[in-house]
LOVEXBA-916072 format. One record per residue (C-alpha): residue number from 1; y, z, x. Coordinates in pm, 1 decimal, decimal comma, m for minus. Layout:
// LOVEXBA-916072
+-----+----------+----------+----------+
!   i !        y !        z !        x !
+-----+----------+----------+----------+
! NUM !        Y !        Z !        X !
...
+-----+----------+----------+----------+
END
This chain:
// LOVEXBA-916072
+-----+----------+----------+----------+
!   i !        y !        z !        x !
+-----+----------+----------+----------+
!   1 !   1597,5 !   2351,7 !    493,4 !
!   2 !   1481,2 !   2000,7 !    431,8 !
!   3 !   1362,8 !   1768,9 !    652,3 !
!   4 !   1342,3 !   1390,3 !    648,0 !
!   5 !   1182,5 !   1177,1 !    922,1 !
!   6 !   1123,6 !    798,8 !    952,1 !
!   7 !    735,4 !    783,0 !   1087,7 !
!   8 !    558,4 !    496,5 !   1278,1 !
!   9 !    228,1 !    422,9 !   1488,8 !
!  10 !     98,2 !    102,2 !   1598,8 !
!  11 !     19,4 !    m96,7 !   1885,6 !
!  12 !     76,5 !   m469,3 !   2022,2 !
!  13 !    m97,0 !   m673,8 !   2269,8 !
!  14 !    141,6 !   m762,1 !   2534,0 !
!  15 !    142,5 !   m956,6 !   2869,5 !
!  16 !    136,4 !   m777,9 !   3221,5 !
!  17 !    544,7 !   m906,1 !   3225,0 !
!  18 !    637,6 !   m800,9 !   2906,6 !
!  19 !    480,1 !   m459,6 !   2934,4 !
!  20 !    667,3 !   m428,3 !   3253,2 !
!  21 !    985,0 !   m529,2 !   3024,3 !
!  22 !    923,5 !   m241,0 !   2761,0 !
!  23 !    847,0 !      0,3 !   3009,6 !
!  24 !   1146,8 !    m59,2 !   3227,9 !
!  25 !   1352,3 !    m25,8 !   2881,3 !
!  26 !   1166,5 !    348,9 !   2821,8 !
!  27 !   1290,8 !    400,6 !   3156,2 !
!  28 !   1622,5 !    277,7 !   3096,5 !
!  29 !   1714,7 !    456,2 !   2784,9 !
!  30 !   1588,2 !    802,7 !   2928,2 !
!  31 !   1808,6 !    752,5 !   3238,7 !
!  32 !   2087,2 !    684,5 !   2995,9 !
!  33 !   2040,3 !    997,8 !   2770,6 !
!  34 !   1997,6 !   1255,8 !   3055,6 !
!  35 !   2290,6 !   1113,8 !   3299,6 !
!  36 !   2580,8 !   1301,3 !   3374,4 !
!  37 !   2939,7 !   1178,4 !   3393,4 !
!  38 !   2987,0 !   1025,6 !   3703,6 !
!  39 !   2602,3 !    956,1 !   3751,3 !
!  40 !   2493,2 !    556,4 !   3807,0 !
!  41 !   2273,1 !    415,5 !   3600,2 !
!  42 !   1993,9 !    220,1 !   3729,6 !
!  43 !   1980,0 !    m99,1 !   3775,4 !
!  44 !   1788,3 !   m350,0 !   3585,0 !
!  45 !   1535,6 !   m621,1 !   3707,7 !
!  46 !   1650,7 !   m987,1 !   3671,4 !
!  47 !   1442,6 !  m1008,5 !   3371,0 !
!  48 !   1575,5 !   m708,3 !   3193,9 !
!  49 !   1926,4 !   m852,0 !   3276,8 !
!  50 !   1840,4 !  m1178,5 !   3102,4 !
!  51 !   1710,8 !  m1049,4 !   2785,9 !
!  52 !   2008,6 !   m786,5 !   2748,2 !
!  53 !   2295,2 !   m970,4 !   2880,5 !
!  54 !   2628,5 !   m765,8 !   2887,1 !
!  55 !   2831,7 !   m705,9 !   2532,9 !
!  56 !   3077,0 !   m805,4 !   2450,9 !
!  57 !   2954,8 !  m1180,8 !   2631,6 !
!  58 !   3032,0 !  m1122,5 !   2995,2 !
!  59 !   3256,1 !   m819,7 !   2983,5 !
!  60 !   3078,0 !   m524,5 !   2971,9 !
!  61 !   2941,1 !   m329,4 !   3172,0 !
!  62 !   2560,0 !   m423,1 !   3329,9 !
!  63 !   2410,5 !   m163,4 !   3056,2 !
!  64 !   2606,1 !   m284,5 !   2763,8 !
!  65 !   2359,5 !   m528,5 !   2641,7 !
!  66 !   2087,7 !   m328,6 !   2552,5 !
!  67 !   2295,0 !    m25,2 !   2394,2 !
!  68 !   2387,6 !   m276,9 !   2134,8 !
!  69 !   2008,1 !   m213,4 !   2050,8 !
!  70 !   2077,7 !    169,0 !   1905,2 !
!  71 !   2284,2 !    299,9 !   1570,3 !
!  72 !   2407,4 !    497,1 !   1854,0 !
!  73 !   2511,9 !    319,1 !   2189,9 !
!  74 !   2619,8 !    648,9 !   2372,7 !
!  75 !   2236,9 !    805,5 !   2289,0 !
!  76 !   2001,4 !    525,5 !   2335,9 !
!  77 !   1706,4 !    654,3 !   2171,6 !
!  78 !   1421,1 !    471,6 !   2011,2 !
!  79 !   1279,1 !    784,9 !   1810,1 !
!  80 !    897,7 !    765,2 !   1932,2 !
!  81 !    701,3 !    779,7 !   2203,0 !
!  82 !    641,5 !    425,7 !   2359,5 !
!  83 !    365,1 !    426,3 !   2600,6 !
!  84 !    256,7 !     89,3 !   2803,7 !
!  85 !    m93,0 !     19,3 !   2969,8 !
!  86 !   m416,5 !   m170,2 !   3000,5 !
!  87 !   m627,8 !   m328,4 !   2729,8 !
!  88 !   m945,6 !   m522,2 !   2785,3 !
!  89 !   m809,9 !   m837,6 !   2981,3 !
!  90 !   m432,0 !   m772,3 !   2881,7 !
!  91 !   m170,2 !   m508,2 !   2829,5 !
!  92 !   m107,1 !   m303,0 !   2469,6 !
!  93 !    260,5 !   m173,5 !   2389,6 !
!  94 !    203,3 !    146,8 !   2182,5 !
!  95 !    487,8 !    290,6 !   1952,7 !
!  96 !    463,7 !    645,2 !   1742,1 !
!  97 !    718,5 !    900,5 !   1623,7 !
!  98 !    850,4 !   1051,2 !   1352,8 !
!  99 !   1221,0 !    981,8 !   1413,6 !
! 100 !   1206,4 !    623,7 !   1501,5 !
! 101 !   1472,9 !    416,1 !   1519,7 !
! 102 !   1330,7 !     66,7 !   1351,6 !
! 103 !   1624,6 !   m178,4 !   1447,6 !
! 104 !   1593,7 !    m62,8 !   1804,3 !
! 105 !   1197,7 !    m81,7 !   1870,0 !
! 106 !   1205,0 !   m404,4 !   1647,2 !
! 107 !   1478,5 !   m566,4 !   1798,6 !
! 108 !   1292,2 !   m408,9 !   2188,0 !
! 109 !    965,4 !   m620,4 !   2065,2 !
! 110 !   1165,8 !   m972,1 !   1913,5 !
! 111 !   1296,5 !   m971,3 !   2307,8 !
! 112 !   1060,7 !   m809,4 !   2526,1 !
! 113 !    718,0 !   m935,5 !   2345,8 !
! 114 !    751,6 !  m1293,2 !   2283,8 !
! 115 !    354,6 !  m1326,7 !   2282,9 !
! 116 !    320,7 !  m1097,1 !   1979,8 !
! 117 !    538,7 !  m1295,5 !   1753,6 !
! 118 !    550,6 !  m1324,8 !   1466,0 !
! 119 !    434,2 !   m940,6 !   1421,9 !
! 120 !    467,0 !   m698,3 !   1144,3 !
! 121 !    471,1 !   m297,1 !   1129,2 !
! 122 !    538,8 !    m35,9 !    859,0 !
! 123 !    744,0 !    262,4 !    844,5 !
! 124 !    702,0 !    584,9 !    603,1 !
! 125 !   1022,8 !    762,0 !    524,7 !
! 126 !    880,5 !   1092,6 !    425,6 !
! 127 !   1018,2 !   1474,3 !    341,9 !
! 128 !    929,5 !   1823,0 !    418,4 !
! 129 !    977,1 !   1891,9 !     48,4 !
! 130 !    965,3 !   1735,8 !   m260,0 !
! 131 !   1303,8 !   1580,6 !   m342,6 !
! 132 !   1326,9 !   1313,3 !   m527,5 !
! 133 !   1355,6 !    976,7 !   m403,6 !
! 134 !   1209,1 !   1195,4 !    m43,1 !
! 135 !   1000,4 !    928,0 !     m9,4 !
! 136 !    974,3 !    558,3 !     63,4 !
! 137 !    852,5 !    286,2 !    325,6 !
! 138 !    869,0 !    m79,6 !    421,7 !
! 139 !    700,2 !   m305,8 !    724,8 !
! 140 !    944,9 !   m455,9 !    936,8 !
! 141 !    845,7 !   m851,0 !    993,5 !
! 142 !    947,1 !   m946,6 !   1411,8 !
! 143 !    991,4 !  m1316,7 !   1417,3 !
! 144 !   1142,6 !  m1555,8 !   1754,2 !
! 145 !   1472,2 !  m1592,1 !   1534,9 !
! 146 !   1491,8 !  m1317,0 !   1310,3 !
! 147 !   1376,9 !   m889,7 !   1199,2 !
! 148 !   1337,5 !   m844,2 !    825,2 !
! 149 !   1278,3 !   m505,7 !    646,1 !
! 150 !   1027,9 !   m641,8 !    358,9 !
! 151 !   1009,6 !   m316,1 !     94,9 !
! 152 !    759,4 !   m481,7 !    m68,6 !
! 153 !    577,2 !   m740,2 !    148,0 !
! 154 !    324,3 !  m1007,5 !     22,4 !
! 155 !     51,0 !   m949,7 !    327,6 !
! 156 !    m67,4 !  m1295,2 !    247,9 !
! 157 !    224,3 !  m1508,4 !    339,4 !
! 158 !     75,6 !  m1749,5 !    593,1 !
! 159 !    162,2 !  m1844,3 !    946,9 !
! 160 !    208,3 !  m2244,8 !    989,2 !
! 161 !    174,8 !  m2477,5 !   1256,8 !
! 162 !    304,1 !  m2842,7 !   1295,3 !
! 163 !     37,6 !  m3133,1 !   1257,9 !
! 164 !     m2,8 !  m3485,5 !   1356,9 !
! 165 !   m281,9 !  m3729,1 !   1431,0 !
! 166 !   m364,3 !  m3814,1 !   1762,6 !
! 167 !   m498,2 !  m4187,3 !   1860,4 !
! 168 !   m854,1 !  m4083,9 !   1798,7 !
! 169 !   m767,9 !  m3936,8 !   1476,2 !
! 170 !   m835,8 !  m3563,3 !   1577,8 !
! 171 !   m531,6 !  m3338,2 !   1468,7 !
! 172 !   m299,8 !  m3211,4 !   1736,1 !
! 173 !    m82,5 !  m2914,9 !   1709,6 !
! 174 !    293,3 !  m2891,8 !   1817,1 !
! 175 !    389,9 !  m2640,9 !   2078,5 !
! 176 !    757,7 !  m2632,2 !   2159,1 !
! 177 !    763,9 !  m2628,5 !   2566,9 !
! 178 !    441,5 !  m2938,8 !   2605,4 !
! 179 !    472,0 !  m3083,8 !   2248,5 !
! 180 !    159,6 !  m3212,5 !   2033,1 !
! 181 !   m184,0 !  m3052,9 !   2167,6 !
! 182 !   m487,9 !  m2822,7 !   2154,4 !
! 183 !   m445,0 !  m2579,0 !   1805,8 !
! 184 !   m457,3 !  m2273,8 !   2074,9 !
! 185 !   m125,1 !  m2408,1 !   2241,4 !
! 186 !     48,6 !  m2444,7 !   1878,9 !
! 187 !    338,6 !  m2253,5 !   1834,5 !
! 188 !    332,1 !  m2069,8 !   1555,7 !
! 189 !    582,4 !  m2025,6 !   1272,5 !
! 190 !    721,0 !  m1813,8 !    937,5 !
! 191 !    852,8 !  m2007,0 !    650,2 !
! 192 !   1211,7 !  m1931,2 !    738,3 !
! 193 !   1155,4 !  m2053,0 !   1114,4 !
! 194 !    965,4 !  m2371,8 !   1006,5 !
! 195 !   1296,0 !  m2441,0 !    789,9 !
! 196 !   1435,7 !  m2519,4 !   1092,6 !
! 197 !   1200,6 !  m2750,8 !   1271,1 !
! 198 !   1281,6 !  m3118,0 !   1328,6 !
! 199 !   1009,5 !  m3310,2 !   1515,2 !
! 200 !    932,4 !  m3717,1 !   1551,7 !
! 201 !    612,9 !  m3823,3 !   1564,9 !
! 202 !    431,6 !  m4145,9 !   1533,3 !
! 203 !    205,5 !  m4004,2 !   1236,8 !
! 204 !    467,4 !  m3755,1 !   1011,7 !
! 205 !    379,8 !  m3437,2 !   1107,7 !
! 206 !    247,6 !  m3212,9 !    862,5 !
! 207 !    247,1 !  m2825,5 !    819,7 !
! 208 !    m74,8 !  m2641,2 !    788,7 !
! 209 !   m132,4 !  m2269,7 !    737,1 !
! 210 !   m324,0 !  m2038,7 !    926,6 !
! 211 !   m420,5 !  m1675,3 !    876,7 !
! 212 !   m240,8 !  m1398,7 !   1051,5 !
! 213 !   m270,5 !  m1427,6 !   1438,5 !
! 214 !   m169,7 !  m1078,1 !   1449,0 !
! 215 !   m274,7 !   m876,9 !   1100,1 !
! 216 !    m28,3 !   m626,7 !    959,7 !
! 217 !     24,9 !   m255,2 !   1111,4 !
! 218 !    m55,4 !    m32,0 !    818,2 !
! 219 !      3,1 !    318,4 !    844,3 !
! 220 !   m270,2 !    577,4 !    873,5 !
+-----+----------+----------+----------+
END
């Protein structure tokens, strides 16, 4: 007998809300597996209801939503262990398995974890024997807009953030909710989301690049 397993473990720094968020959608999906016809599922925090609004739009049931997450509505398993809990000042989202389910916990993290974004983690598909073509891999990149299975990523691609000059001259960064400030308000963008920026400014904004905020998950 062969086996084959898709393998994760990494971690995220969260908020206190959003680990609430991906703890109350561990919660969720275990209630789901074990009920029993006839059982109610629980229900969900106003959040929760927000991010994972019923599918199709406004006709299904309350739970719906966030089956669309899974390959497999009916079993709505993410494949690893997700555990949720203090770090220094904030909160860290950890996620490791062997049988993970990469849509689900990336799509989980593009919703729940808006803080982390843009994020990236790999994934080892690996075999108890040696077939051929047994064994493979990728990093999945999490943006605001988009997930993207990159096979062979280029770790170097930069983050960018919107520029403009200020009446002094200093350089102020564009955050989406307060607009042009301090660079640690800037929101932070991939290539593909900066494709879709439009802003007006008195001075044409510019893009500049930063390094990572949040470094690539490599696999142990």
């Amino acid at each position: 007998m062969t086996d084959y397993q898709t393998e994760t473990a990494f971690s995220i720094l969260v908020t206190p809300a959003e680990a609430a968020l991906v703890a109350e959608a561990v919660a969720l999906a275990n209630a789901l597996m074990a009920a029993k016809p006839g059982d109610e599922p629980p229900p969900l925090s106003p959040a929760f209801a927000a991010l994972f609004p019923p599918w199709p739009q406004g006709e299904g049931d309350a739970h719906s939503g966030f089956r669309q997450l899974f390959s497999d509505g009916e079993y709505p398993d993410f494949g690893c262990d997700i555990e949720v809990g203090e770090a220094g000042e904030g909160h860290k989202a950890s996620f490791a398995g062997s049988q993970i389910d990469t849509s689900a916990v990336a799509e989980l993290i593009r919703r729940c974890c808006a803080s982390a974004l843009p994020v990236r983690f790999g994934w080892a598909a690996t075999c108890s024997k040696y077939r051929d073509d047994g064994f493979g891999g990728g990093t999945i990149e999490i943006t605001q807009l988009d997930i993207r299975d990159i096979i062979d990523p280029n770790l170097d691609d930069p983050l960018l953030v919107l520029t403009t000059s200020g009446g002094d001259g200093e350089t102020l960064y564009w955050n989406e909710e307060t607009g042009f400030g301090p660079l640690e308000a800037a929101t932070v963008y991939t290539d593909n989301e900066a494709e879709r920026v439009t802003v007006i400014a008195d001075d044409a904004p510019e893009w500049e690049a930063l390094p990572r905020r949040v470094p690539p998950v490599h696999l142990g």
